[in-house]
N, C-alpha and C positions, 0 to 999 in steps of 0.2 A: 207622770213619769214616762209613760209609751209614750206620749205626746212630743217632749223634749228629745227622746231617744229615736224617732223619727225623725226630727228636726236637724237633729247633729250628722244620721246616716243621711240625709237628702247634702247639707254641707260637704260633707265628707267627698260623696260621690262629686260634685260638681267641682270639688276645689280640686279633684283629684283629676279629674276629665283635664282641667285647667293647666296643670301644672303636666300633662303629657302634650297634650296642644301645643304648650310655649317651649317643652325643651328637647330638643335634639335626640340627647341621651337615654331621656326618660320616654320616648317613642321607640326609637331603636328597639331596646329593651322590652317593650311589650312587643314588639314586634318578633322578637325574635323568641320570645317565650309564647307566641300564641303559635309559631311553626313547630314547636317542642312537643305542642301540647298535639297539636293537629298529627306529627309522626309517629307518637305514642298512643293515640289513637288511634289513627288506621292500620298501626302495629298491632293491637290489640283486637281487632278488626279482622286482621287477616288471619290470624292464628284462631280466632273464635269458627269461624267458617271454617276453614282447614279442619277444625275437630268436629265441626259439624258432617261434610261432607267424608270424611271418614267412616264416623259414626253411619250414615247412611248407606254406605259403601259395602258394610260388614252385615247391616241391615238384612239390605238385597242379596248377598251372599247364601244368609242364614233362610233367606224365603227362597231361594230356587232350589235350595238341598231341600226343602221340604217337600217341593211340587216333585 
């Protein structure tokens, strides 16, 4: 059963590769879902570090009131 379920996902990928290759639309469209994905990302990104360096911020804040 893995066996066959393998077989179908290696088809799968390969007709699917296939069928972006050949059409227009269906390139476009990854293409333009993988910049969606890439802005949401680095969106995500940027806001992650921004709370980081905050956090660090308040860090050193709280150590020079101590010295």
């Amino acid at each position: 059963m893995e066996k066959m379920f393998c077989i179908g996902l290696l088809f799968g990928a390969v007709g699917g590769a296939l069928l972006v290759a050949n059409s227009y639309k269906a390139r476009s469209l990854v293409k333009k879902s993988q910049a969606e994905i890439m802005q949401k990302a680095e969106e995500m990104m940027d806001e992650r570090l921004k709370s980081q360096d905050g956090g660090s911020e308040s860090e050193n804040k709280t150590e020079k009131k101590k010295k």
